[in-house]
C-alpha positions in Angstrom: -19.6 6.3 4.6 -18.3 9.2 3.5 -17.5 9.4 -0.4 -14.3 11.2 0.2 -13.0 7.8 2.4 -14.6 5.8 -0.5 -12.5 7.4 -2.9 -9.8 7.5 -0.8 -10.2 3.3 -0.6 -10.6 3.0 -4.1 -7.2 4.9 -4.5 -5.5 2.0 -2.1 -7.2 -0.3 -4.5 -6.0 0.6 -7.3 -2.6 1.1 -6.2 -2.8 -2.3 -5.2 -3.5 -3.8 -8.5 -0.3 -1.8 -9.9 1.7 -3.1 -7.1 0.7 -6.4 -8.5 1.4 -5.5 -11.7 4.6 -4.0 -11.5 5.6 -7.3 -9.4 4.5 -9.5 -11.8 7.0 -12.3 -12.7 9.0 -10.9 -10.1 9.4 -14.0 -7.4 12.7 -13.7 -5.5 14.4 -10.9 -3.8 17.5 -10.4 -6.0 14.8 -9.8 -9.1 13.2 -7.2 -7.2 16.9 -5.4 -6.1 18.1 -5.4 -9.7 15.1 -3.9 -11.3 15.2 0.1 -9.8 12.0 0.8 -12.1 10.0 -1.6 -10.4 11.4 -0.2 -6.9 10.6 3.0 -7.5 7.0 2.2 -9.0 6.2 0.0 -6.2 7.3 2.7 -3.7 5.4 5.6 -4.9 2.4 3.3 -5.0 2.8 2.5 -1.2 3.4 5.8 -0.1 -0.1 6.3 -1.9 -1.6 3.9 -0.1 -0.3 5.0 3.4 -1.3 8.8 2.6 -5.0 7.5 1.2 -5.1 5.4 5.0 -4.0 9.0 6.7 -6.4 10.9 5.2 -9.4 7.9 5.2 -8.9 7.5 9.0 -9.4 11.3 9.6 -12.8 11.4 8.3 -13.3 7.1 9.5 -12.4 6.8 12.7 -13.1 2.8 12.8 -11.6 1.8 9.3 -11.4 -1.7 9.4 -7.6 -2.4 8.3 -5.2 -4.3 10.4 -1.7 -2.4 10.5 -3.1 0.9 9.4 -0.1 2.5 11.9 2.8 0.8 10.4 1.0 1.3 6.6 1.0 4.9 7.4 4.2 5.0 9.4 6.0 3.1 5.9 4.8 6.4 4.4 6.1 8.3 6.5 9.4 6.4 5.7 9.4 6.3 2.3 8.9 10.1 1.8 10.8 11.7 4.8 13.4 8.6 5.5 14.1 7.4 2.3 18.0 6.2 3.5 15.9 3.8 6.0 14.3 1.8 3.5 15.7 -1.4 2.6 14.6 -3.3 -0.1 14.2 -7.0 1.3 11.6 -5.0 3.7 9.4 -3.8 0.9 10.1 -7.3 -1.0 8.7 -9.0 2.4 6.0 -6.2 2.7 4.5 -7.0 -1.0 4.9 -10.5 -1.0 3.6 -11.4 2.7 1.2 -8.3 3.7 -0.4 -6.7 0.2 -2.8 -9.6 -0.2 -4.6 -8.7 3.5 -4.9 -5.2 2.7 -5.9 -6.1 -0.4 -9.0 -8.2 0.8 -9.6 -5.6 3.8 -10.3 -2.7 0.5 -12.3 -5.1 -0.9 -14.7 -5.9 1.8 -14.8 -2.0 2.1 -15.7 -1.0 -1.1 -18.1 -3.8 -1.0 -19.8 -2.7 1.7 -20.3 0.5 0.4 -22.1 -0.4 -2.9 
């Protein structure tokens, strides 16, 4: 594999683990809404994680992540359509979708060692 992709999955991985971080103690929707620092943080991070999938799958044609379209459309959104997002999206997105991806990188960066 090429180290640039390797990198690039190492950066989704790590912006994973903030993403869990930053959602820590944070359980239902109307937590997440009120708290605009954890919004923004989690945000940024998936943004990063749909531009590290864009660039990845140039150089990887066959990256083995399910959704890498919509993770790299939400990018899209997040930078270019802000007024679009809505938060109980991103809640749902975290909650119910992070924990594949996350175990998709994993098998990744395993593979490569």
């Amino acid at each position: 594999m090429n180290p640039d992709v390797a990198k690039y999955i190492e950066d989704i991985r790590i912006s994973i683990e903030a993403i869990e971080s930053h959602m820590a103690g944070i359980i239902k929707l109307h937590q997440y809404e009120n708290d605009l620092k954890t919004i923004d943080s989690v945000e940024r991070r998936l943004a990063i994680i749909g531009e590290a999938l864009f660039k990845a799958e140039k150089l990887e044609k066959n990256l083995p992540v399910s959704n890498l379209r919509k993770i790299i459309g939400l990018r899209h959104i997040l930078v270019h359509d802000y007024d679009l997002i809505n938060d109980s999206t991103i809640f749902l997105i975290v909650k119910n979708d992070l924990p594949a991806l996350k175990s998709e990188v994993e098998n990744i960066l395993n593979n490569i060692s």
